[in-house]
Structure formats: structure tokens, C-alpha cells
C-alpha angles and dihedrals in degrees: 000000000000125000118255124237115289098070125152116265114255095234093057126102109281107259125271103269104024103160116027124114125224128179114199125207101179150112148195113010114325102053095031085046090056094044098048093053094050086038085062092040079063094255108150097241117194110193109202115216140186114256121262121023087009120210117025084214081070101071102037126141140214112011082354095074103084095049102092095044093046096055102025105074117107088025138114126213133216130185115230136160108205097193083063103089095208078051094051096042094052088047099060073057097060092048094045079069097046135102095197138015112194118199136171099173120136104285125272086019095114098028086069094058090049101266102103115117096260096058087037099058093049084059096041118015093195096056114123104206110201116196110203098203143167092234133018109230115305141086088314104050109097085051125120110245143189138176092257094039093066092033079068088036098051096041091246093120083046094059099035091054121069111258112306094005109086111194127196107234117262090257139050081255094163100044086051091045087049103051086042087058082047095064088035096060084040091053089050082047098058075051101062100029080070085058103035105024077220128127114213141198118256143182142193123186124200090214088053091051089049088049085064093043086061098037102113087052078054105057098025084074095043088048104043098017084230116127103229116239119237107275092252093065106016126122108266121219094225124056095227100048107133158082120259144175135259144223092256094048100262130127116246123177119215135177130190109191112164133047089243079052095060091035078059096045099041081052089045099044088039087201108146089204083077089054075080097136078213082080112043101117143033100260090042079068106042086056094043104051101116079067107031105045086051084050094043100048087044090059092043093047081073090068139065124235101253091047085056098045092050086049096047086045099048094040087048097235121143116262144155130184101227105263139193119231099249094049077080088083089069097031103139085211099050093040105048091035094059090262103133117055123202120246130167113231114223093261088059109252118136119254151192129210127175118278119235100277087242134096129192104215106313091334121105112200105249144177118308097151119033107217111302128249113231108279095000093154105031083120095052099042117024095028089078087044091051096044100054088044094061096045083056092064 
């Protein structure tokens, strides 16, 4: 399949990790999100999938859809049984030639065919082994977790819902996080394997990611004693921290966080009520909020939401009108700045999908490899294994 437009130009430095050889065995959001970090990187990521229709997280429905496009891009697919035992065979191949291998199966599931790390390092010293898990060792780690398992588990779904009402976030945000520390523990452990010549075993658990999402609530408590409030209704620590509505019956966000902000927005807003010495400072408004977000949203219901945005934008305070998801395809900023990147989705329409949020000098990764088709490169990449394989017996 060819590459749609977007690749990197050929004169440009070769791309971070050129070179180096991952095998993925993943699905749905963790794993694919950790190989298609290291696949932009330019990491050769060789998804390995089940014969026939592939990976089960193709062919998912409803707020699944979008899972496969999303995490696919950069990667090649091949198509293995293993409980094939050519297969198998030709697999531990494969691996012998790897860097990385990448897995978040149920534990102890591939060790029992022989692929776990143990028997892999034995076969290939240098292999990293990233476990992609619910839960790091202790009391919790044979359980059975999902993203929003440990949201409820964290207290994450208990801040993000008003009080008494916990609500998972809007995103697999845990699953993502946690593939993203995966890549981040395999990139310290190219590291080490230079010094060391060394592969190592590394995890990395989806409960543990949501502990350090949570972590300022966290320490917000230890520190004041103080139980925080869900962020709905909990007490802000500036006094202008919110969404409102305008004039034309849309919803903007704006925060004044600073004293030389609300000097700005009093000038802005030229309203004389705001000249109030009650809220003269930061902490005045913060203390003052019952009066002063009813008197805020009255004076901005006189204005529609483009007169507002221009004003936010030309005074330098923070603002948003209040956006869907997919508004982002059409997004000025992340079209014009490299952001979106083409793909093309299995019934052939053209596509777009969010770029990684980093940039090397004035280069933006892009697209080398459109989304793969199940088993695409069986013939590349498998055909030589096979072959010698078959020569051994």
C-alpha cells in the first residue's frame, strides 16, 4: 500500500529510532498506543496479527471504531497462529531479529507458548520485553483491568464527576498514558542496552498510570488536610475559571488567572460594575465567586461568541470556545501546523488522524506507512523466516 502524502523529505535527518525492530503483539488502545509511538519515532513495527480477519479491535463498533485507524499508521502487519507450531516456530524468528517485542495479553498467556521473556532472551540477549499490564506486581496484578476500571479505582472518575456522580473522562485516557510510559521505559532501555549490550523486562500498569493522574488531588489532601472537592464543584483557585454563555447561545471558556489578567479583562469588557475593590485581587475572587461568576456571565451574555474570541485573542487571556472532537478535522491550527496526518480508512476514503503533539527542529513526524491490510506483509517479512526455517529441518 503506498503512503499517502505527508512523508518525510528524503534529505532530511533519518528519523529518531531508524533501525530499530519492534514486534507488537497488542489490541485495542495500550499496546497499539505504544507501537505507534515508537512506529512514528521510525521504529520498523511489525504488528502480528491472527490469521484471517486479524485483530478483533479491527472490526469494532460504536466508540470502538476509531480505535484501529487511530493506532495503525507507520506499522506493518503480519498474519501468525501460534498455535501453529511452523507458525510459532517462525515467529521466535522473527523475534530473534527484534529489538523490542511489545505485549499486553492476559499474564502468563505467552509465556505458556514459549514467548514469554525468559525463553526469549535465551534466544536473543538484547531483547527489551515490554508488558503492557492493569496492575504492576502486588496484591492487585492477576486482576482483570480496564481504563475505566482504574478511572473508579484512582479516584479520577470521582473528581471529574459532580459530587456523588463519578464519571469516567471523555477519552481512554489511561490506556493512551499508559502505552505513552511504555515507550518511554523502551526508549531508557535502548539506552542502557548501549551501555550494557543487555535487553531487559519491562512493565508498564494502567492503575499505576491513573495513581499519577490523580496525583495533585493527591497531594492537595496530604498537604492541607482538606478532602478536594470534584472538579465541577470544587473551589477554584482563580476567581474567572469557567465556561459561559453568550449572547448568541454558544458556550465560551475563559480564565483570568493573574491580577494584570483582570486589569485586561475589566479594560476589555469596559463594564464599571468590575471596578468592585471586593475583587481586586486573586484571592478577593476566589472568595468572592457566588457574586462575581453570576455577574460575569450576565455582562458576557451581551456578547457573541466571535466578538468574545477576538477579544480573548487580542487581550492574551486564555479562552476556548467549547468544541466537539471531531470539530479538530477542520481545526485552522492543526491543519495549517502539520497536526493531522492523511490515511486512507479500509473502505477507501481518505482520512486524517492527529499527529503525535511533538516536533524535531522544524519537522513534524508524518506518515511513511498508511494503515496496514491484515497480513500485508506476510511476503516481506515472514517469506525469508520461513524460508530458512524450512532449510533448518
Amino acid at each position: 500500500m503506498s503512503a499517502p502524502e505527508g512523508l518525510p523529505q528524503p534529505d532530511r535527518a533519518p528519523l529518531p529510532l531508524a533501525g530499530i525492530r519492534v514486534v507488537e503483539f497488542s489490541h485495542m488502545v495500550m499496546g497499539p498506543t505504544c507501537g505507534l509511538v515508537l512506529a512514528d519515532l521510525g521504529a520498523e513495527v511489525i504488528k502480528v496479527e491472527p490469521p484471517g480477519k486479524g485483530d478483533r479491535t479491527r472490526d469494532l463498533v460504536s466508540s470502538g471504531t476509531g480505535f484501529f485507524p487511530a493506532f495503525s499508521r507507520n506499522k506493518k502487519s503480519v498474519q501468525l497462529d501460534t498455535e501453529d507450531e511452523a507458525d510459532l516456530e517462525t515467529l521466535k524468528r522473527l523475534i530473534d531479529t527484534a529489538d523490542v517485542v511489545l505485549e499486553n495479553f492476559r499474564p502468563g498467556g505467552l509465556e505458556a507458548k514459549g514467548l514469554g521473556y525468559e525463553a526469549l532472551s535465551v534466544r536473543n540477549p538484547r531483547l527489551i520485553y515490554l508488558s503492557l499490564k492493569g496492575y504492576l506486581p502486588g496484591p492487585y496484578e492477576n486482576r482483570t483491568a480496564l481504563d475505566e476500571v482504574v478511572q473508579m479505582q484512582s479516584g479520577l472518575a470521582y473528581m471529574t464527576g459532580p459530587p456523588g456522580r463519578p464519571l469516567r473522562a471523555g477519552a481512554p485516557v489511561n490506556d493512551m498514558m499508559g502505552g505513552m510510559f511504555g515507550a518511554i521505559a523502551i526508549l531508557g532501555a535502548l539506552r542502557q542496552r548501549d551501555a550494557t549490550g543487555r535487553g531487559q523486562h519491562l512493565q508498564s500498569g494502567l492503575f499505576e498510570n491513573a495513581a499519577f493522574l490523580v496525583s495533585t488531588a493527591m497531594l492537595q489532601q496530604a498537604m492541607t488536610g482538606q478532602d478536594p472537592t470534584p472538579m465541577p464543584a470544587g473551589r477554584r483557585a482563580w476567581g474567572v475559571y469557567d465556561v459561559f454563555e453568550t449572547g448568541d447561545g454558544q458556550q465560551i471558556f475563559i480564565g483570568v488567572v493573574t491580577d494584570r489578567q483582570w486589569e485586561i479583562f475589566r479594560r476589555e469588557l469596559g463594564e464599571a460594575v468590575l471596578d468592585d475593590p471586593a475583587y481586586a485581587t486573586n484571592t478577593d475572587r476566589a472568595k468572592a465567586r457566588e457574586t462575581l461568576i453570576p455577574l460575569v456571565q450576565s455582562l458576557l451574555r451581551k456578547h457573541d461568541v466571535a466578538a468574545l474570541e477576538a477579544m480573548c485573542e487580542r487581550a492574551g487571556l486564555p479562552f476556548s470556545r467549547i468544541a466537539r472532537p471531531w470539530d479538530l478535522l477542520e481545526d485552522p491550527h492543526l491543519k495549517a501546523s502539520g497536526g493531522l496526518l492523511p490515511i486512507t480508512f479500509p473502505d477507501g476514503r481518505p482520512g486524517a488522524v492527529p499527529a503525535l503533539p511533538i516536533r524535531f527542529g522544524d519537522q513534524r513526524l508524518g506518515v511513511r506507512l498508511d494503515l496496514p491490510k491484515v497480513g500485508e506483509h506476510d511476503a516481506e517479512i515472514l517469506g525469508p523466516l520461513r524460508a530458512a526455517r524450512d532449510a533448518a529441518e
